[in-house]
C-alpha positions as CSV (number, residue, x, y, z in Angstrom):
1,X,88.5,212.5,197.3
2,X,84.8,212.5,195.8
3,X,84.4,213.9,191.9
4,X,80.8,214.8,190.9
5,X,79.4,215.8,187.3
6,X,76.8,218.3,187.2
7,X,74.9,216.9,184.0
8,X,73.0,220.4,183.5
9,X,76.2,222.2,183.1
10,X,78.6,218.9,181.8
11,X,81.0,220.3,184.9
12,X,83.1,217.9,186.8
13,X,84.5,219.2,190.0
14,X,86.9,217.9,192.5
15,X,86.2,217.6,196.7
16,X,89.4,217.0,197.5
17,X,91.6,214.4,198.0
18,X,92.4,214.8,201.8
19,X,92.1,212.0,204.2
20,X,92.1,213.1,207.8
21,X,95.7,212.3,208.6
22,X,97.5,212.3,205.0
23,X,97.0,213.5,201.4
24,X,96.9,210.8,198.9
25,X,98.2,211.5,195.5
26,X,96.2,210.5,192.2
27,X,98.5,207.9,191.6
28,X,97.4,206.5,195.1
29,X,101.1,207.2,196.8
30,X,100.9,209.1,199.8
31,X,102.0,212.7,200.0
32,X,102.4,213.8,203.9
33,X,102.1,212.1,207.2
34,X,99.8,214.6,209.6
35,X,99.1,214.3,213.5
36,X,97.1,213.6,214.9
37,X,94.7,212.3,212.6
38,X,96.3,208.6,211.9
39,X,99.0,207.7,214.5
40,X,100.9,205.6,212.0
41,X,102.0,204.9,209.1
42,X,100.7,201.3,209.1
43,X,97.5,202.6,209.1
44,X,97.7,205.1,206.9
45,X,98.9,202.6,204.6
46,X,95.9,200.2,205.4
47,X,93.4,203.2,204.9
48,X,94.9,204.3,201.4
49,X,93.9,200.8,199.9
50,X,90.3,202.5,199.8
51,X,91.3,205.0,197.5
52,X,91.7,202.8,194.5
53,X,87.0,202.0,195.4
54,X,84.9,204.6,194.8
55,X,81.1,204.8,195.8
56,X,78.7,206.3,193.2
57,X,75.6,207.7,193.7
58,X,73.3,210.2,191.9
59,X,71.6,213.6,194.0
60,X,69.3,215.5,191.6
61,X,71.4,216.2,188.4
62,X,74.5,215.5,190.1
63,X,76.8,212.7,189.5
64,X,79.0,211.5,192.4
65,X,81.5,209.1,193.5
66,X,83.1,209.2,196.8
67,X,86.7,207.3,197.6
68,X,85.5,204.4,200.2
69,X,88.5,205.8,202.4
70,X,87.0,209.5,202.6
71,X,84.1,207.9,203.9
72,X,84.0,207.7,208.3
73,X,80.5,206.5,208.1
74,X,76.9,206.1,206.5
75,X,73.5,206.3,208.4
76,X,70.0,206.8,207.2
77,X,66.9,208.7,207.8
78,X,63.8,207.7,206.4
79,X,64.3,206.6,202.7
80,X,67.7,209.0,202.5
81,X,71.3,207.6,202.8
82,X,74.0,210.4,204.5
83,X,77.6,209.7,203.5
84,X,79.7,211.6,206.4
85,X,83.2,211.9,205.2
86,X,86.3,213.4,206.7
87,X,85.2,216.9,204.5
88,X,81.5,216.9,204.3
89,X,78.0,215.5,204.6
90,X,76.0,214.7,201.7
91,X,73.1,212.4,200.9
92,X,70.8,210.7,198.4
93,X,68.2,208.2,198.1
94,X,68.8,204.6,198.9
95,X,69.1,201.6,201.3
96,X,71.8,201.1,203.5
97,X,71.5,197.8,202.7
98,X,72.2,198.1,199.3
99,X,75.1,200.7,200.1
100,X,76.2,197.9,202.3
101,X,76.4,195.0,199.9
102,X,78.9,197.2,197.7
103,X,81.1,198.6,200.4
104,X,84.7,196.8,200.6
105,X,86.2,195.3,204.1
106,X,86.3,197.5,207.0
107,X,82.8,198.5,207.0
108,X,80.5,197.1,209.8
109,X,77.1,197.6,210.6
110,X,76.3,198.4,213.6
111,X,72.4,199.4,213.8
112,X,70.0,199.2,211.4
113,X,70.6,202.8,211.0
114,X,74.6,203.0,210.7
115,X,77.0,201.5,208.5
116,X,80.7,202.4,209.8
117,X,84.2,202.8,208.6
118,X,86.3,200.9,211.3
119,X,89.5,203.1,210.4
120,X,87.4,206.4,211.9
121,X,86.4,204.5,214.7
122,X,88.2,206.6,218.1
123,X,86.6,203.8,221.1
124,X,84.7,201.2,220.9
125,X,82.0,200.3,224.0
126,X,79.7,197.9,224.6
127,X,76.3,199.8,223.2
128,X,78.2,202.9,221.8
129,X,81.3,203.8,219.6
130,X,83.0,207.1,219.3
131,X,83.8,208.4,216.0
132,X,87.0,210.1,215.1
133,X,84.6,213.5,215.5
134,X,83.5,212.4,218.8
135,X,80.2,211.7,217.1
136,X,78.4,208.8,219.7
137,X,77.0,205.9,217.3
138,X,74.4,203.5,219.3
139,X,75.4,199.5,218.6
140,X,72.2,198.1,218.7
141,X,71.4,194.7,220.5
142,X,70.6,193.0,216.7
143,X,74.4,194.0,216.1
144,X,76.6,194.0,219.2
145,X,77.8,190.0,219.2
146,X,78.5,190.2,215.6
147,X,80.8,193.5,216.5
148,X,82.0,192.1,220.0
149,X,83.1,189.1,218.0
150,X,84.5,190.9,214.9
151,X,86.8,192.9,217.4
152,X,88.1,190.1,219.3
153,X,89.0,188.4,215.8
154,X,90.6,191.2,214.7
155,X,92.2,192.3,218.2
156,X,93.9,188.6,218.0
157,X,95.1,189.1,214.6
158,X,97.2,192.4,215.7
């Protein structure tokens, strides 16, 4: 789930700790097996390793940190990064290149302008994937053998 401290206040407050699919405990176990979020359980497994990572990032007086495995995406616009998670949108000031450096496996860039979470990832195409959402995510040309190669490594390994 994400935590955030409101500094003005000294509040912490919770977002959740829902993955699309399953909850995942504090303790990391997992609680209950949804469809048709993740199909199974191998996966769900695979995506509750992100729970133990946490991004952390500061909007105004607002502390946050978001679980890695919350997150389905990242994109930017202008000088703001947007974290798009399976509960909400938020954003703060940054490079996605930075945000990039810190993220763990699983996240691939795709354009200079998205940073994704293969796990939310619903079809991949050639110039395009489909999120989880249905959200359409262009693969730019800088980015597409690096993906196209990525895939086939990983569609091997399965």
């Amino acid at each position: 789930g994400y935590y955030y401290f409101d500094e003005k206040t000294g509040a912490l407050a919770s977002g959740g700790n829902t993955a699309e699919g399953f909850n995942v405990a504090s303790d990391g176990s997992i609680k209950e097996l949804k469809a048709p979020g993740i199909k199974n359980l191998e996966k769900a497994i695979k995506l509750s390793q992100y729970y133990d990572d946490y991004i952390k990032f500061q909007r105004g007086s607002e502390l946050y940190s978001v679980a890695y495995g919350e997150v389905r995406y990242f994109s930017t616009t202008g000088r703001k990064v947007e974290i798009h998670t399976t509960s909400v949108d938020l954003d703060f000031y940054g490079k996605l290149d930075d945000v990039q450096a810190k993220t763990p496996p699983g996240f691939i860039r795709i354009h200079k302008s998205y940073l994704i979470h293969e796990m939310y990832v619903k079809k991949w195409e050639y110039e395009m994937v489909v999120m989880n959402r249905d959200e359409q995510l262009s693969i730019s040309p800088r980015y597409r053998k690096a993906v196209r190669e990525m895939l086939m490594k990983r569609w091997r390994e399965e």
